[in-house]
N, C-alpha and C positions, 0 to 999 in steps of 0.2 A: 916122429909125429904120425899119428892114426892115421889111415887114408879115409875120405870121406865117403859114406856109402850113400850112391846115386839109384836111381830107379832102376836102371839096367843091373843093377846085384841084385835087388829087391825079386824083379823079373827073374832074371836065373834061377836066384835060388825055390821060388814055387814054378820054373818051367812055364811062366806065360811072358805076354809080349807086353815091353814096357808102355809102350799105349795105353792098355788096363792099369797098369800099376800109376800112372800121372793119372787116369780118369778117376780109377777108387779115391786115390790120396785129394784131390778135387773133386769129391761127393760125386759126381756123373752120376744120372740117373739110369746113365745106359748099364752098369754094371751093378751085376747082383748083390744080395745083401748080406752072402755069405761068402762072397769073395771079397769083399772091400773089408769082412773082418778078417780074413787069411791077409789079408795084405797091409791092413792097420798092424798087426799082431808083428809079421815080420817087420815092417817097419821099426818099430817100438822094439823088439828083437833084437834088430841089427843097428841100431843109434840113426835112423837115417833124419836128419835134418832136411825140409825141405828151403832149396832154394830163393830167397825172396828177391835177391837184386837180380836171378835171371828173369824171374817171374814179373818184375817191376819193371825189368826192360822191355818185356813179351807187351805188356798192356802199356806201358808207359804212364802208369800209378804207380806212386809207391803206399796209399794208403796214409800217409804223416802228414801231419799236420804243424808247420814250423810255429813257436813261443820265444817269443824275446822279451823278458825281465828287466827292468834296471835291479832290482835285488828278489832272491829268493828270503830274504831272512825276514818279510814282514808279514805278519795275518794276515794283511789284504790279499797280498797275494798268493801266498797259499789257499785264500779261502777261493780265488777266482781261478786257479789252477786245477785247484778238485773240481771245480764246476766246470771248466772245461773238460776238463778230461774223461768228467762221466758224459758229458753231451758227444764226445768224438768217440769214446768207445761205443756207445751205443748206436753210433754210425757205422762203425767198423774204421775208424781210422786208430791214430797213435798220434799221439805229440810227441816232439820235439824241442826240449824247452834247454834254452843257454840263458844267461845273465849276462848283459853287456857292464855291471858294475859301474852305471850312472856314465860312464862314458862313451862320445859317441864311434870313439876308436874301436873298441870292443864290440860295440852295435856293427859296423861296417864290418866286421871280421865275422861278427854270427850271422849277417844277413848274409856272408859271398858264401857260407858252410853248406848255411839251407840252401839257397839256392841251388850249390854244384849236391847237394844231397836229393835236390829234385824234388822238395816239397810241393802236397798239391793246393797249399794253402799255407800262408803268415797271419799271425795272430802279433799285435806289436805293441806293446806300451814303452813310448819313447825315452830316452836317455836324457838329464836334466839339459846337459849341454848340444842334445842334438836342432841343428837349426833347417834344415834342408833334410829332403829323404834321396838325394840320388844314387844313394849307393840302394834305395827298394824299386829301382827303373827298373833293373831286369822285371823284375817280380810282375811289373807293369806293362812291359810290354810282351810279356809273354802271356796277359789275360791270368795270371795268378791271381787267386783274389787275397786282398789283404784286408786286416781289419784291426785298425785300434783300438785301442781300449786302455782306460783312464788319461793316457797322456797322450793327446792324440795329433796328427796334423791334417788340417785340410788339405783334400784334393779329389777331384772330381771323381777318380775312378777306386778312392778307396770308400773304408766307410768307417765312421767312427762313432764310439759308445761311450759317453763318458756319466757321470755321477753327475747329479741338480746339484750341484758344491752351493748356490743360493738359498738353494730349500732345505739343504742339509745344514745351513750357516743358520739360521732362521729356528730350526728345530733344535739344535744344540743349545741356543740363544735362547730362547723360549722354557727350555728345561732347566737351565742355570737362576734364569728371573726366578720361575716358579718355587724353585728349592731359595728362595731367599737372596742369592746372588746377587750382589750388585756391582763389584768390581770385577768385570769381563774385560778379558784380555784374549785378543787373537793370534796367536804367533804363527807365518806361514812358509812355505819354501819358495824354493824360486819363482818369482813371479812371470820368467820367458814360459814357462810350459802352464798349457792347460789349469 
């Protein structure tokens, strides 16, 4: 296996002091504009990867943002996934996204992931069978913020986003009369969530 090349090779190899070479590779305004590209260059050069879980331990960010799914495989939420994901990169963060697979077994295994992965936020649309959130305490009492979205649960220090499912019942109802329709039928899912 390669050895990884660190700022101190980087340093070496143009003869300065690794301080400049983490301040270039970190924009630092203290260093010139034609040393940060001698220092881009080797970088790129010599494959250097910079560090992010030291970097994430130094500030104690890590930039991500935790996503729990009950499934990836529908429009919806793909269509809310892209929408997050342009709103958090345009923040500078990242998601993180698992699917618990409508169970809340699998919720409780992606939430302990994020968690010990040190997210600085949860994004969560619930699991049909989840009844309780204490497996998102930590989340909680570490001031994480959380936020549901479509399948949501009360609780004081979360916040939750969900669809006018009445207004939307109403509008779909309304389009169906209008086209003629007169046999409407509503078929729905579980009635415990949202």
């Amino acid at each position: 296996m390669e050895k990884e090349i660190t700022l101190y090779d980087i340093a070496k190899e143009l003869s300065i002091s690794p301080t400049t070479v983490s301040r270039a590779l970190n924009d630092h305004p203290a260093v010139n504009h034609n040393t940060k590209k001698r220092i881009f260059e080797m970088a790129d050069q010599m494959g250097y990867r910079s560090n992010m879980f030291a970097s994430n331990l130094r500030s104690q960010r890590t930039n991500a943002i935790g996503v729990i799914v009950p499934r990836l495989n529908s429009t919806f939420m793909s269509s809310v996934i892209a929408g997050m994901e342009k709103v958090a990169n345009e923040s500078g963060y990242n998601l993180v996204i698992s699917q618990s697979l409508e169970t809340v077994e699998k919720e409780i295994a992606n939430a302990k992931t994020l968690y010990n992965s040190r997210v600085d936020g949860l994004l969560v649309s619930l699991a049909y069978n989840t009844e309780n959130i204490d497996h998102l305490e930590p989340f909680i009492k570490k001031d994480i913020p959380i936020l549901f979205y479509d399948r949501i649960f009360e609780h004081e220090k979360t916040t939750g986003i969900v669809i006018d499912n009445i207004q939307a019942g109403y509008k779909a109802t309304l389009h169906h009369l209008e086209q003629s329709c007169n046999d409407i039928v509503h078929i729905t899912g579980n009635l415990s969530r949202n």
